[in-house]
Residue frames relative to the residue before (quaternion, step in Angstrom):
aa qw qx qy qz dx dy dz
X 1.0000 0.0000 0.0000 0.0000 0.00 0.00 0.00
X 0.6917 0.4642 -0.2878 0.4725 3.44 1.14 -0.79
X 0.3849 -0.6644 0.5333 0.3550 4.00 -1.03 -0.03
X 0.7643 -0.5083 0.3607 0.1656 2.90 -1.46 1.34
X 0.3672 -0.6079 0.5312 0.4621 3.83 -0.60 0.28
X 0.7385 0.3940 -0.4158 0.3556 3.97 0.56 0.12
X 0.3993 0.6045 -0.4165 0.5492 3.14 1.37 -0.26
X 0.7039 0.3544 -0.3643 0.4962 4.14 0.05 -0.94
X 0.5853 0.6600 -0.3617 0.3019 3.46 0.68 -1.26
X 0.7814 0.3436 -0.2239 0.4703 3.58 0.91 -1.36
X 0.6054 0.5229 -0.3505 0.4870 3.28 0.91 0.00
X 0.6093 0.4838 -0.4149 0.4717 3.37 0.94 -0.31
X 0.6923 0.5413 -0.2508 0.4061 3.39 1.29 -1.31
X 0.7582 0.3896 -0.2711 0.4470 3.65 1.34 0.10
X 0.5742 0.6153 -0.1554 0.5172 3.14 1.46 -0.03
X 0.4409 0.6464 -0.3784 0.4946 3.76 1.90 -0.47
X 0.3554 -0.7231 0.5866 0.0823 2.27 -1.61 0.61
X 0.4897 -0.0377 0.0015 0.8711 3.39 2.03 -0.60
X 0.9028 -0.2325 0.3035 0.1970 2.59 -2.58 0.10
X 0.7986 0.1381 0.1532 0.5654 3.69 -0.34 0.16
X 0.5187 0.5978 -0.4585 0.4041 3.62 1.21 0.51
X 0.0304 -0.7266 0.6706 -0.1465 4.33 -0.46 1.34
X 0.8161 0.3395 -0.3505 0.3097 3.57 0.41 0.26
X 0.4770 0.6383 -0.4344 0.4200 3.72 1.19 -0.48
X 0.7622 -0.5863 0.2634 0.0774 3.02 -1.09 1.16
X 0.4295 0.5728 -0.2309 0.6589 3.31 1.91 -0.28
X 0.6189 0.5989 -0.2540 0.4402 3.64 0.92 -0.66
X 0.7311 0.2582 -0.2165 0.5932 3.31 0.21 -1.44
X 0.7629 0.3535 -0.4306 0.3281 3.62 -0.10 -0.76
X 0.5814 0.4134 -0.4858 0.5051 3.82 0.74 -0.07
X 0.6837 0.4643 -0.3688 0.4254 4.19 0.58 0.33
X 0.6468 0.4836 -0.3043 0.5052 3.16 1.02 -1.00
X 0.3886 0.6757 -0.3781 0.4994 3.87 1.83 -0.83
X 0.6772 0.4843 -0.1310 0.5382 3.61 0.69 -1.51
X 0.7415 0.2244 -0.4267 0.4666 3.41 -0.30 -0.42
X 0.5928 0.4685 -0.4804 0.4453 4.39 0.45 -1.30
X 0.7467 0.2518 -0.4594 0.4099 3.85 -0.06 -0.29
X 0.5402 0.5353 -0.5203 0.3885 3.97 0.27 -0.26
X 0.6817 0.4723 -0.3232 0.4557 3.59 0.95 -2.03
X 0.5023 0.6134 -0.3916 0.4670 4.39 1.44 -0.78
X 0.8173 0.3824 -0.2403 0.3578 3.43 0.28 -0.88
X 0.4232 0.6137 -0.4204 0.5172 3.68 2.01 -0.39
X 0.7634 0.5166 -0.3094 0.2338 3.64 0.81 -1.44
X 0.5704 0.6620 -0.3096 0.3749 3.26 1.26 -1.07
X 0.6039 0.3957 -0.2179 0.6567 3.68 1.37 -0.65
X 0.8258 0.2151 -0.1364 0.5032 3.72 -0.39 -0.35
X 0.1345 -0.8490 0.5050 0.0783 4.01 -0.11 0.76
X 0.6856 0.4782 -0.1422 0.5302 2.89 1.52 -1.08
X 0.7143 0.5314 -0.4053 0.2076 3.62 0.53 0.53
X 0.3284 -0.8910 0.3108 0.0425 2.90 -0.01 1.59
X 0.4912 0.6438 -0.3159 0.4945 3.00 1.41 -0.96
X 0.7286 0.4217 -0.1747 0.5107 3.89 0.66 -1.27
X 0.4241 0.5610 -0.4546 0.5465 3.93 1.37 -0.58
X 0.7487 0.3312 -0.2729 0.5052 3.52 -0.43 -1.46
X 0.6090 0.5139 -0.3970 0.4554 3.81 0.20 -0.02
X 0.6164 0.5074 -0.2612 0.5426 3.37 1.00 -1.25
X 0.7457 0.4710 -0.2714 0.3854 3.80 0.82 -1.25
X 0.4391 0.7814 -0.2125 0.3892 3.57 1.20 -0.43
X 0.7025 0.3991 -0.0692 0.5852 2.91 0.82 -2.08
X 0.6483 0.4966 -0.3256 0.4766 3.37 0.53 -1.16
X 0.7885 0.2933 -0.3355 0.4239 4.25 0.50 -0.26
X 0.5456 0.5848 -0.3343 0.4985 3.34 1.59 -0.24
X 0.6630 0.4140 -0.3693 0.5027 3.69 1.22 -0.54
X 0.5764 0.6024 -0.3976 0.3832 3.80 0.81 -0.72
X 0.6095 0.6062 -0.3108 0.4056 3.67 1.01 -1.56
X 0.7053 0.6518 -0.0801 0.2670 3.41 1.04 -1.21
X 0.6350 0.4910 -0.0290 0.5957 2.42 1.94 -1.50
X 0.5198 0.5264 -0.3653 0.5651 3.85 1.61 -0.68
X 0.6911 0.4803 -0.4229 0.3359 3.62 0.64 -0.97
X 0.7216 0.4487 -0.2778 0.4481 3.29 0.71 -1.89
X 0.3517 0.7336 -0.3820 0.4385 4.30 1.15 0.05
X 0.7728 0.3365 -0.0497 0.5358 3.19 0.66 -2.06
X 0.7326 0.3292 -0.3527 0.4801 3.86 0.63 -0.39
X 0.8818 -0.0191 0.0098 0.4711 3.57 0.09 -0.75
X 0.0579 -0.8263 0.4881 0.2750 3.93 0.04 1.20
X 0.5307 0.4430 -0.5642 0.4515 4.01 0.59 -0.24
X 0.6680 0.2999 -0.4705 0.4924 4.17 -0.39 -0.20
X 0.6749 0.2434 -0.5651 0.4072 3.92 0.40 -0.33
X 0.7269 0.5406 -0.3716 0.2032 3.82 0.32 -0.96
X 0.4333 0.5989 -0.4107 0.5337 3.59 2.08 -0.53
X 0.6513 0.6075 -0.3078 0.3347 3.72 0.64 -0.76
X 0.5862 0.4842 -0.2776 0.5873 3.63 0.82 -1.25
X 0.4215 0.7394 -0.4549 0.2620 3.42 0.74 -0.98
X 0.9184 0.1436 0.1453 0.3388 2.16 -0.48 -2.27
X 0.5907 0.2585 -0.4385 0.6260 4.01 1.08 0.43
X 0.7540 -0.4714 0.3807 0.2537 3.43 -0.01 0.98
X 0.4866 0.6979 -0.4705 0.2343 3.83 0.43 -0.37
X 0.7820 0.0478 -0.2611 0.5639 3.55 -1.88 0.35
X 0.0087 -0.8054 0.5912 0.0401 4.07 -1.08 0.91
């Protein structure tokens, strides 16, 4: 259910911003992107897990916050973003 350390890895490696960069906001939200569809694809099989819902809901307010910030500082790096993982359709 969780992503692989290579799975994060390549996402981290496309999402940098420089060398050796895992924290810049483009980061987490292109993982946390990754994990809400894996934790999506757990729900569709398992309706009743709540325990993973409230997990699912978490991520899902922890990626938005992120997305309000990287909004309020830079809108061409947030609007390239949505872009390119598919967000607001």
């Amino acid at each position: 259910m969780a992503l692989s350390q290579s799975e994060k890895n390549e996402i981290i490696k496309k999402y940098a911003r420089h060398e050796g960069d895992t924290g810049s906001a483009e980061v987490q939200i292109a993982v946390l992107t990754a994990d809400i569809n894996e934790i999506n694809r757990h729900m569709k099989e398992h309706r009743k897990d709540f325990h993973s819902q409230r997990g699912l809901m978490k991520k899902i307010g922890h990626r938005r916050n992120l997305l309000g910030y990287l909004r309020k500082t830079d809108v061409s790096r947030y609007r390239d973003l949505i872009q390119s993982l598919g967000l607001r359709r």
